[in-house]
VEXLOVEX-301077 format. One line per field, with one value per residue (C-alpha): residue number from 1; residue in one letter; x, y, z. Coordinates in nm, 3 decimals. Last residue first. Layout:
! VEXLOVEX-301077
k: NUM/...
r: A/...
c1: X/...
c2: Y/...
c3: Z/...
***
This chain:
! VEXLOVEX-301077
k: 252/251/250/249/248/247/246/245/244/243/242/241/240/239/238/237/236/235/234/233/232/231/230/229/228/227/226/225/224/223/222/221/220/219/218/217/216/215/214/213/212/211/210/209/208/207/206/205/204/203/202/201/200/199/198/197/196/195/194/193/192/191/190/189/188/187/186/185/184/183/182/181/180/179/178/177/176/175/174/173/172/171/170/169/168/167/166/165/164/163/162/161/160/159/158/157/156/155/154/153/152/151/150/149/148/147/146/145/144/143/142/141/140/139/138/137/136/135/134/133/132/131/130/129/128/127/126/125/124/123/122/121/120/119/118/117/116/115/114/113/112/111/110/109/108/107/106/105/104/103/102/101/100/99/98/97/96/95/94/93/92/91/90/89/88/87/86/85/84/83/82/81/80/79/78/77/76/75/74/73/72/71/70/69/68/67/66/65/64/63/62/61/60/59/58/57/56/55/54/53/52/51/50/49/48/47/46/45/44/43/42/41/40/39/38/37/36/35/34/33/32/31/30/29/28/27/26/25/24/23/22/21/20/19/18/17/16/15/14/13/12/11/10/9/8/7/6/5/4/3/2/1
r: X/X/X/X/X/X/X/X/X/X/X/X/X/X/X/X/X/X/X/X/X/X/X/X/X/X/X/X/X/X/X/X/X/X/X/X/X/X/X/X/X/X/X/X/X/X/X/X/X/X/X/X/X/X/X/X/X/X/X/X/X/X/X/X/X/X/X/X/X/X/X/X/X/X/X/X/X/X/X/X/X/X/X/X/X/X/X/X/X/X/X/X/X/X/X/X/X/X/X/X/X/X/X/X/X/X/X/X/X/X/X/X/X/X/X/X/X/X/X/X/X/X/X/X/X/X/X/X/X/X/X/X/X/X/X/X/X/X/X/X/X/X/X/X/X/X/X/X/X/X/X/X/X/X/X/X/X/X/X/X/X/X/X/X/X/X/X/X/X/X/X/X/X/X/X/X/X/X/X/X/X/X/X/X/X/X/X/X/X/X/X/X/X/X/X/X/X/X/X/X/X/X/X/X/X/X/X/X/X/X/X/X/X/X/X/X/X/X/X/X/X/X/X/X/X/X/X/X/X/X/X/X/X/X/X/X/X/X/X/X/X/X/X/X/X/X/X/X/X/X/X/X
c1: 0.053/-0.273/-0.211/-0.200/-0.572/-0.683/-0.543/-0.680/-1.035/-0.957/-0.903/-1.232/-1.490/-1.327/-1.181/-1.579/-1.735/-1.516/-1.782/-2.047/-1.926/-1.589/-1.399/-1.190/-0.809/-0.620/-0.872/-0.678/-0.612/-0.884/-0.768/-0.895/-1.250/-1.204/-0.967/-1.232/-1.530/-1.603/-1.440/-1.657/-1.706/-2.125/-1.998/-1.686/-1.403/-1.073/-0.891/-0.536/-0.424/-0.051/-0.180/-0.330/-0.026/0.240/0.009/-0.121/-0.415/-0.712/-0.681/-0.510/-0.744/-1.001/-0.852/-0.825/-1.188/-1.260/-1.056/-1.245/-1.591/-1.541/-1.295/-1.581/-1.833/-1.623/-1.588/-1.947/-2.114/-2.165/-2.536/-2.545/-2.714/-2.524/-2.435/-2.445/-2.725/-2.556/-2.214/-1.967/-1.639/-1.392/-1.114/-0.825/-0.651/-0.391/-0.084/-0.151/-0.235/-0.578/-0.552/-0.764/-1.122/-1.256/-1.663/-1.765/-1.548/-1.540/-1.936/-1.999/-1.766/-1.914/-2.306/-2.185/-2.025/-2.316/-2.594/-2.694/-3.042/-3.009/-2.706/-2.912/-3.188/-3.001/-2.789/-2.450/-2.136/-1.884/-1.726/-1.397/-1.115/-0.967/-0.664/-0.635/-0.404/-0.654/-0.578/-0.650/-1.007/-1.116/-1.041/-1.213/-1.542/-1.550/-1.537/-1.865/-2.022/-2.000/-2.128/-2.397/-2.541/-2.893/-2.852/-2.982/-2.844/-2.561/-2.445/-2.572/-2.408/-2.068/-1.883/-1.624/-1.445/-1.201/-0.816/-0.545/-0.756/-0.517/-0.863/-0.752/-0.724/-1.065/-1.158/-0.916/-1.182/-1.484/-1.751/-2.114/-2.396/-2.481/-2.332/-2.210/-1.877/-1.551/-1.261/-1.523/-1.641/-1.755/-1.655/-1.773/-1.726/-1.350/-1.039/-0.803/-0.519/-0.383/-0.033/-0.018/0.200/-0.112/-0.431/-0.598/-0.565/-0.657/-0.951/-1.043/-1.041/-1.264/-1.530/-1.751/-1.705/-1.820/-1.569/-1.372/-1.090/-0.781/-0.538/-0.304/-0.127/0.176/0.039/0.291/0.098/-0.212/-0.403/-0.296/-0.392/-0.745/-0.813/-0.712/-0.950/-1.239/-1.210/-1.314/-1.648/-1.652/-1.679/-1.971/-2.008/-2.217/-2.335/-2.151/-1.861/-1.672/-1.342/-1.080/-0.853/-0.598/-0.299/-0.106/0.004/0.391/0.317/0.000
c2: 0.599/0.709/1.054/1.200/1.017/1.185/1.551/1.562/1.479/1.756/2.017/1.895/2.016/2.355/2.393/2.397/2.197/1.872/1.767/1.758/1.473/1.353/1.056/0.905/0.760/0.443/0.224/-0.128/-0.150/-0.019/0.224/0.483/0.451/0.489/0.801/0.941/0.880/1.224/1.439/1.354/1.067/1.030/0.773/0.736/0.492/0.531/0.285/0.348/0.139/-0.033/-0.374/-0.469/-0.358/-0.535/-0.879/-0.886/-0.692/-0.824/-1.121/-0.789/-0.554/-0.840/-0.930/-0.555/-0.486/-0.778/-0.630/-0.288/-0.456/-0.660/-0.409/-0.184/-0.404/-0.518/-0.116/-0.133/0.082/0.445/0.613/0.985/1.008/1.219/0.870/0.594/0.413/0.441/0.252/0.453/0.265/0.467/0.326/0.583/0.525/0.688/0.621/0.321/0.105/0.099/-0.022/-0.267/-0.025/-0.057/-0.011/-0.317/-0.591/-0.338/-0.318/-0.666/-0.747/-0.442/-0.570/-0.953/-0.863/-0.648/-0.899/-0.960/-0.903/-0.624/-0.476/-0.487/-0.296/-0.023/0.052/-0.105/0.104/0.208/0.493/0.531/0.843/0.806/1.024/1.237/1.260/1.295/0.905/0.834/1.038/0.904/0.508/0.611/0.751/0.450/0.260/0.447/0.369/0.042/0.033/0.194/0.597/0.583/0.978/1.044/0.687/0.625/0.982/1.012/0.667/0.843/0.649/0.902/1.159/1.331/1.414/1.695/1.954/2.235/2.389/2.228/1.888/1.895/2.035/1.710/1.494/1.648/1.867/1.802/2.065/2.017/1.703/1.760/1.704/1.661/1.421/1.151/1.000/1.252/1.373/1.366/1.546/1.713/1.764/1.980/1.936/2.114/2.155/2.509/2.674/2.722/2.652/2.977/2.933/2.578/2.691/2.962/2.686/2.438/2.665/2.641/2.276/2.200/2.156/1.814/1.887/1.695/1.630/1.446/1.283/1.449/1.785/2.051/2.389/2.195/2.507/2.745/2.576/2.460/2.844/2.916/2.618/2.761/3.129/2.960/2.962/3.318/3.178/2.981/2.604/2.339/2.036/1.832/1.968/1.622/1.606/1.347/1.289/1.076/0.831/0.738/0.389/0.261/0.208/0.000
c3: 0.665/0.786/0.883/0.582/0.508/0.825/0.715/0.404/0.581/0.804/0.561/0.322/0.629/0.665/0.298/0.189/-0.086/0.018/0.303/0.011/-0.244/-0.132/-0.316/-0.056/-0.023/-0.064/0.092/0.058/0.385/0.609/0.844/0.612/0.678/1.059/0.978/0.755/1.009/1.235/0.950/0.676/0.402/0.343/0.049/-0.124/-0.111/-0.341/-0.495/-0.602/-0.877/-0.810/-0.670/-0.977/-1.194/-1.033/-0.973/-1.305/-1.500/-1.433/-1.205/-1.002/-1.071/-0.941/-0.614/-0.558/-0.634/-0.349/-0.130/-0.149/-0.126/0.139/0.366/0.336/0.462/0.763/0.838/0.843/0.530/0.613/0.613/0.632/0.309/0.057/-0.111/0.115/-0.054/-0.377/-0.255/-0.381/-0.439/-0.664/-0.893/-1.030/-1.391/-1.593/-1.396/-1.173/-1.499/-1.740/-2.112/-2.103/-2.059/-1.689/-1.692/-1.832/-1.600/-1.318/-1.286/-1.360/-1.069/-0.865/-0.929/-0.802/-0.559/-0.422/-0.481/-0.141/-0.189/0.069/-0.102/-0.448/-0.263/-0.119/-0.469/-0.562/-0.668/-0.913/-0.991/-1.257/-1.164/-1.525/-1.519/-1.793/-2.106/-2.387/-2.475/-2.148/-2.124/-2.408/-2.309/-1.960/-2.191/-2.355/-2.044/-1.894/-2.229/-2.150/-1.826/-1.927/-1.845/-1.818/-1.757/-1.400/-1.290/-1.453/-1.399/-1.039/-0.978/-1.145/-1.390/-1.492/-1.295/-1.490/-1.427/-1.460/-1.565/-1.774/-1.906/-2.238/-2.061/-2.024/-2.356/-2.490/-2.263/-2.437/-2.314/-2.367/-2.410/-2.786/-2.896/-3.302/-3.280/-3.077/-2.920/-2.874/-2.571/-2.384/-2.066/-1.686/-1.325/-1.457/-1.263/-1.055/-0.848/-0.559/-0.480/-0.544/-0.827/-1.061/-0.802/-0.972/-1.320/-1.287/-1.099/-1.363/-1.621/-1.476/-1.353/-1.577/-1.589/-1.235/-0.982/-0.917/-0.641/-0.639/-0.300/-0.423/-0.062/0.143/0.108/0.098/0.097/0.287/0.507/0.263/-0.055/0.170/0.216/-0.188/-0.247/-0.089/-0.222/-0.557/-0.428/-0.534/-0.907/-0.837/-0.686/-0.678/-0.974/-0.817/-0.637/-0.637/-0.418/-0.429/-0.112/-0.301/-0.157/-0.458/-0.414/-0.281/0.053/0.000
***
């Protein structure tokens, strides 16, 4: 575990104006030399002044979804090369709001990852199992489908990021077990490494998401093969993300 990235990943949703851009000069201040990436996902209007703004801080800065082609006729998408463009560093792909809100497959979640490489970005790839497929006891099963569709053959430590988001713990307040955690994340690792070899497998950072805040993070990231969180709310202000940061620093 030593030698993955550690990430505290944070996804504005569909949040955030230009004077909310004050938050990540407070959390550049409060984390000048961060020990883990510390990447912040704002809408796409804001994508470029963010990257203007976080130039010489340690902070990076990525995208909440991409197309799958380079350009053309889709009215209201942005590409992965527009991404990069803005200077983002990384895209998050795979989203349960995404694949839920816009019938967004598997499939076409993996497209999207092969865009995003070839445009230079790290593929930061959800996955997750909703309330009733967790009480059916199907949530293996949904994440190995998941990974199988969703995770394009060309992924390695470099270009590629997993995230486990249950659905039922999104923005809820409700945390899986510790014991459920550990499941789920050792079970992903099994599989990356099946995958893709023993080097590689072990290499990809996986992150967990899911109600992630102050009060639990250093719980959550005593389990070994959680290399980080993806943060939905708690990472909208620099006094609820700071802290987080701080717990995953603190775990190795």
């Amino acid at each position: 575990m030593s030698q993955r990235r550690r990430i505290a990943a944070g996804n504005w949703k569909m949040n955030g104006s230009t004077a909310a851009l004050a938050e990540f000069d407070a959390l550049a201040a409060r984390h000048p030399d961060p020990r883990v990436d510390i990447l912040i996902c704002p809408p796409a209007t804001l994508l470029s002044p963010a990257t203007r703004r976080m130039d010489g801080h340690n902070i990076l800065i990525g995208g909440q979804d991409c197309h799958c082609a380079p350009s053309g006729a889709h009215t209201g998408d942005i590409s992965a090369p527009m991404i990069a463009d803005t200077g983002a560093t990384a895209v998050i792909l795979g989203h349960s709001e995404r694949r839920e809100d816009h019938g967004e497959t598997s499939e076409q979640v993996r497209d999207k990852a092969r865009a995003a490489h070839v445009a230079g970005l790290t593929a930061l790839i959800c996955m997750g199992e909703s309330e009733d497929q967790r009480d059916a006891d199907n949530t293996l099963d949904i994440i190995g489908g998941q990974m199988a569709a969703s995770i394009p053959d060309d992924c390695n430590a470099e270009n590629t990021v997993i995230a486990y988001e249950p659905i039922w713990a999104i923005g809820t307040g409700h945390v899986p077990t510790l014991g459920q955690i550990t499941e789920v994340h050792d079970f992903i690792r099994a599989r990356l490494i099946r995958r893709f070899g023993e080097t590689a497998g072990n290499a990809i950072a996986i992150l967990y998401g899911g109600s992630v805040k102050p009060s639990n993070a250093s719980d959550i990231f005593t389990v070994a093969n959680v290399d980080g969180a993806l943060v939905g709310g708690a990472s909208l202000k620099a006094d609820d993300f700071s802290p987080i940061i701080s717990a995953l620093e603190g775990s190795f």
